[in-house]
Backbone bond lengths (Angstrom), bond angles and torsions (degrees), N, CA, C in turn:
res aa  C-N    CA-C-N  psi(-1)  N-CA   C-N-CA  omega(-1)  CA-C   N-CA-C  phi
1 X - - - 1.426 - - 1.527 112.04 -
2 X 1.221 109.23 -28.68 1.947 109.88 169.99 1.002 98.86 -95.14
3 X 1.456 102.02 89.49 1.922 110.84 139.49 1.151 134.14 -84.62
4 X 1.515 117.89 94.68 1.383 105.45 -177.48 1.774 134.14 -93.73
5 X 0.768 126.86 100.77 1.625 125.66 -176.53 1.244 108.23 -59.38
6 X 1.614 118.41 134.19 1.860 133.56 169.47 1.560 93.91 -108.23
7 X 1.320 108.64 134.52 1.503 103.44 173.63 2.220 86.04 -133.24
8 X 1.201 84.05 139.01 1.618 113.09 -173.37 1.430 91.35 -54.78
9 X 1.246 104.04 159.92 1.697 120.90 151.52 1.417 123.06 -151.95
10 X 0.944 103.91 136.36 1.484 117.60 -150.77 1.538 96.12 -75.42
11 X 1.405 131.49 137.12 1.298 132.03 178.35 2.007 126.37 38.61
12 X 1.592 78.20 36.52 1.711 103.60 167.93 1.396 93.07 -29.11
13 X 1.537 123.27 -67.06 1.954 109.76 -164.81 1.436 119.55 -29.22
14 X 1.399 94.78 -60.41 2.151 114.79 -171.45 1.959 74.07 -51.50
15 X 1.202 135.17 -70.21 1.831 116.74 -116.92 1.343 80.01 -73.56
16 X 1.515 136.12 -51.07 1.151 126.01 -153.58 1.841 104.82 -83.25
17 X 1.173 132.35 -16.43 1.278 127.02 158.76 1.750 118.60 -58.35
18 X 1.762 104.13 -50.15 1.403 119.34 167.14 2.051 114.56 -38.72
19 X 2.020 85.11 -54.01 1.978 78.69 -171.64 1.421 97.36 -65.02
20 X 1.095 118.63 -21.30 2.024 107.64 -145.03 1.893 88.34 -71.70
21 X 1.664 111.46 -45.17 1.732 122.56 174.68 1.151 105.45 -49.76
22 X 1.158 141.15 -58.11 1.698 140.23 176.01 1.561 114.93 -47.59
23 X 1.471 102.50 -60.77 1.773 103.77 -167.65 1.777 83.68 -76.60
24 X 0.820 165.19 -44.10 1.830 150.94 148.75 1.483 112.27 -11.69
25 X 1.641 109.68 -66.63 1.106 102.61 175.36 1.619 129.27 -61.79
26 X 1.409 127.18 -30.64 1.565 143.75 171.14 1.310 104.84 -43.00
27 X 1.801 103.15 -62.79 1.423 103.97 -172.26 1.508 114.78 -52.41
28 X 1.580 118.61 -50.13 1.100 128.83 159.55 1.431 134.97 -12.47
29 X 1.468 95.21 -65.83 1.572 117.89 173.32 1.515 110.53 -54.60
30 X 1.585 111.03 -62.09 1.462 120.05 171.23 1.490 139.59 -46.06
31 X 1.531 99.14 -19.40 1.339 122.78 175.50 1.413 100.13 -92.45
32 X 1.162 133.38 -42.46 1.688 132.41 179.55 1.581 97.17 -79.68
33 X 1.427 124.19 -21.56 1.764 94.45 -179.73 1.703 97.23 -95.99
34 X 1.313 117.90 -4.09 1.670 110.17 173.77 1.633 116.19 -86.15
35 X 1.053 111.83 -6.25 1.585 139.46 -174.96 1.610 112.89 -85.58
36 X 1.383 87.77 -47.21 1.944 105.96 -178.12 1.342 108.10 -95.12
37 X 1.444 130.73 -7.01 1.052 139.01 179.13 1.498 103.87 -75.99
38 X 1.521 108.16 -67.26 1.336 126.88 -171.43 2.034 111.23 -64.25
39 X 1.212 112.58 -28.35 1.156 115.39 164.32 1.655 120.58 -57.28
40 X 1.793 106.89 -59.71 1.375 122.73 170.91 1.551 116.75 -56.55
41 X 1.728 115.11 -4.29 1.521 120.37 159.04 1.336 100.43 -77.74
42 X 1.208 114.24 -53.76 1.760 115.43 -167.11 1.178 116.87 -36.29
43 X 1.670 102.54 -59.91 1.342 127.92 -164.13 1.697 111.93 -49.94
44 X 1.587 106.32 -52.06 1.101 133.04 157.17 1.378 122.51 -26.29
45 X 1.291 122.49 -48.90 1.230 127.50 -163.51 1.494 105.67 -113.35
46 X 0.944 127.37 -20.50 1.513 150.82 153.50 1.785 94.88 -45.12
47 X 1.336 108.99 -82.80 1.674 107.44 179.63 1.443 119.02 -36.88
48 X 1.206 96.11 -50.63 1.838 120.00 -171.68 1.983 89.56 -42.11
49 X 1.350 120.95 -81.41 1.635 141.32 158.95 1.252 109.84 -15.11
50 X 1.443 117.74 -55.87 1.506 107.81 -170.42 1.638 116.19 -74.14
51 X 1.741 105.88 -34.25 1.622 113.66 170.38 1.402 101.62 -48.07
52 X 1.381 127.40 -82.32 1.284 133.29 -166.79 1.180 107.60 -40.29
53 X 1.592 135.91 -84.39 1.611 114.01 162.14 1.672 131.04 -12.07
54 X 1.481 108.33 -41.33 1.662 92.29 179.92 1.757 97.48 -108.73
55 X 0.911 110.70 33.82 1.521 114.18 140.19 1.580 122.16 -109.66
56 X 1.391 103.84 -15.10 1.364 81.38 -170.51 2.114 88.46 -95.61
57 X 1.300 118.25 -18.11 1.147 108.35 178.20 1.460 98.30 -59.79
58 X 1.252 138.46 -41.94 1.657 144.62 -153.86 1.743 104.72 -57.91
59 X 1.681 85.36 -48.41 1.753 102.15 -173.82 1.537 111.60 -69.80
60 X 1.424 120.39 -41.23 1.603 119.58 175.28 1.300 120.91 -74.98
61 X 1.614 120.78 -12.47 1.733 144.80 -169.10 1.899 69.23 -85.06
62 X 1.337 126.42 -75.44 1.685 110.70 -145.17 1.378 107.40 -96.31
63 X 1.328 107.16 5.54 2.025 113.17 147.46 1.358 110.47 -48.31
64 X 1.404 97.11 -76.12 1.729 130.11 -173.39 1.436 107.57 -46.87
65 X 1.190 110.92 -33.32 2.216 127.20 170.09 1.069 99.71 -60.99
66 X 1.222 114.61 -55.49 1.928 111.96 -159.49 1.385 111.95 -100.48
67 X 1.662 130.03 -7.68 1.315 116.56 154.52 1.751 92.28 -82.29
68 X 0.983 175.49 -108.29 1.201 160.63 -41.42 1.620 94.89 -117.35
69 X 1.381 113.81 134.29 0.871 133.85 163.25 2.198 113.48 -32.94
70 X 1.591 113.97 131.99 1.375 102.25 179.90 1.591 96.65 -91.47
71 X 1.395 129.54 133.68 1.379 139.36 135.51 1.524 137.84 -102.00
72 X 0.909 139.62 174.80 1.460 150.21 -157.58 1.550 105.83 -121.81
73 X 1.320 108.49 -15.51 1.534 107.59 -178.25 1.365 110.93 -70.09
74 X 1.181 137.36 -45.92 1.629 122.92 157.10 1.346 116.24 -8.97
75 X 1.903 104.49 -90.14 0.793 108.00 -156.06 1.627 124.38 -79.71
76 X 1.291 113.35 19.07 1.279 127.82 -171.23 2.023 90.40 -97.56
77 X 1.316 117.11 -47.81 1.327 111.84 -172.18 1.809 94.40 -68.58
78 X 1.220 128.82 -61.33 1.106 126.68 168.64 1.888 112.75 7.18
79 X 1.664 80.87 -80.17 1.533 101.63 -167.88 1.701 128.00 -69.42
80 X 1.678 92.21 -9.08 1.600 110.00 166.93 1.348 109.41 -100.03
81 X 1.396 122.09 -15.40 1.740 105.83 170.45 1.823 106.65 -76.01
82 X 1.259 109.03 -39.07 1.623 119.81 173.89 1.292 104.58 -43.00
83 X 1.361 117.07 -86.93 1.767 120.61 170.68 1.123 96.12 -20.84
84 X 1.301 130.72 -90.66 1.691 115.21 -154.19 1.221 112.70 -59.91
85 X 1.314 145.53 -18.48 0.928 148.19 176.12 1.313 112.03 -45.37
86 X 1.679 108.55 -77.31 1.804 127.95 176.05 1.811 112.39 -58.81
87 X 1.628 99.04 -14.98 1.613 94.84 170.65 1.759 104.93 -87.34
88 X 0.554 119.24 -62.08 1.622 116.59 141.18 1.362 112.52 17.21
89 X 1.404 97.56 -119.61 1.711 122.57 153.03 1.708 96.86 5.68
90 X 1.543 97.01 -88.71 1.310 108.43 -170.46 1.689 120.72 -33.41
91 X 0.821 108.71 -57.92 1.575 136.34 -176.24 1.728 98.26 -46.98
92 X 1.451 111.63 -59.86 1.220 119.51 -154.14 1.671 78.23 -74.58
93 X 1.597 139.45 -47.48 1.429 107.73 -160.48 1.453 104.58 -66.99
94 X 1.052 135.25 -29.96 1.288 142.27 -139.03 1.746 101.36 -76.41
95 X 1.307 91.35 -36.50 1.813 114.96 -179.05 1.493 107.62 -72.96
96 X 1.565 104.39 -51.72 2.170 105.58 177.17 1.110 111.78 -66.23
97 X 1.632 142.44 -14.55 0.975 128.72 162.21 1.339 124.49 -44.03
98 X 1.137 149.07 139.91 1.785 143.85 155.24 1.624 104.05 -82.09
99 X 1.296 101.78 153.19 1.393 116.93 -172.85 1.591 112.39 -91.99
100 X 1.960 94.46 -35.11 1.894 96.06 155.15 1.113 118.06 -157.68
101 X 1.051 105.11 -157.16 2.323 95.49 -175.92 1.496 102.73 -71.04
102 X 1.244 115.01 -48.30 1.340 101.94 175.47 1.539 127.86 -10.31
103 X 1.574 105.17 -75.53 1.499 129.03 172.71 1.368 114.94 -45.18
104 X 1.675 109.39 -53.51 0.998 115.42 161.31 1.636 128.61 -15.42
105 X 1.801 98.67 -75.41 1.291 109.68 -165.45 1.746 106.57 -69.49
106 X 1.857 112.76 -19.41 1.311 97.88 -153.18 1.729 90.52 -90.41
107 X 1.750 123.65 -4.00 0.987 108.29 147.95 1.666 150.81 -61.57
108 X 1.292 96.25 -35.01 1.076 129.59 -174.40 1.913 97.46 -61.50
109 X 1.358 104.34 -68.35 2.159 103.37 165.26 1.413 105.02 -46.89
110 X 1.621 121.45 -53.62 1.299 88.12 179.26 1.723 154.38 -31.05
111 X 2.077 90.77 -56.64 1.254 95.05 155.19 1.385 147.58 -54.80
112 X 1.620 99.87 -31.86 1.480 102.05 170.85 1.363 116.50 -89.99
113 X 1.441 135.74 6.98 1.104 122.60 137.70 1.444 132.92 -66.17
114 X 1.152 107.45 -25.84 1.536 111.84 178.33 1.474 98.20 -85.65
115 X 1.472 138.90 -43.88 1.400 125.27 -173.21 1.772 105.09 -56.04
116 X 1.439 114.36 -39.64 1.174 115.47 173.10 1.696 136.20 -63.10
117 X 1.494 103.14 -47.77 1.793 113.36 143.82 1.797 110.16 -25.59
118 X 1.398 103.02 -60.69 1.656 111.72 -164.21 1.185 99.94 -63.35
119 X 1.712 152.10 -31.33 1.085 139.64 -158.76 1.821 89.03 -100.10
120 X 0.949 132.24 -55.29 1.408 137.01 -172.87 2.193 107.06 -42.70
């Protein structure tokens, strides 16, 4: 009643060298996705750590706000770097203007002397 059939295979060495390279490589694979797994925990919990730290910096930053005395000196320098800023601004258009084509044009060579410098 046990009949068993063997059926040949042609260059048995290669197939069973071939599986032994495959199930090598699997394990392989399985070991690099259990590797990247356990990292992508780290990472995880790593983030988790860094939130809580910049909350608790957040909470002692608006401690440190509300015992501290309120002043106006901030925002008073604030509003004097701005001013000079747009006086600035101002100043500098007032200056790029040309007074006539002349200027104009001898701006105008300027640049293309320097675009030309830059290729040389």
């Amino acid at each position: 009643m046990n009949n068993l059939l063997y059926v040949g295979i042609p260059e048995s060495d290669l197939v069973r060298k071939d599986i032994l390279g495959s199930a090598k490589k699997v394990i392989t694979l399985l070991r690099d996705h259990k590797d990247y797994a356990a990292l992508r925990q780290q990472k995880e919990e790593h983030i988790i750590l860094l939130k809580k730290v910049l909350d608790g910096i957040a909470n002692q930053t608006r401690k440190l706000k509300n015992t501290l005395p309120k002043t106006t000196l901030g925002i008073e320098a604030k509003q004097n770097t701005r001013n000079q800023r747009v006086a600035q601004k101002q100043s500098e258009q007032k200056n790029s203007t040309p007074a006539s084509k002349i200027e104009l044009l001898e701006q105008e060579l300027d640049k293309i002397e320097k675009r030309l410098k830059a290729f040389q």
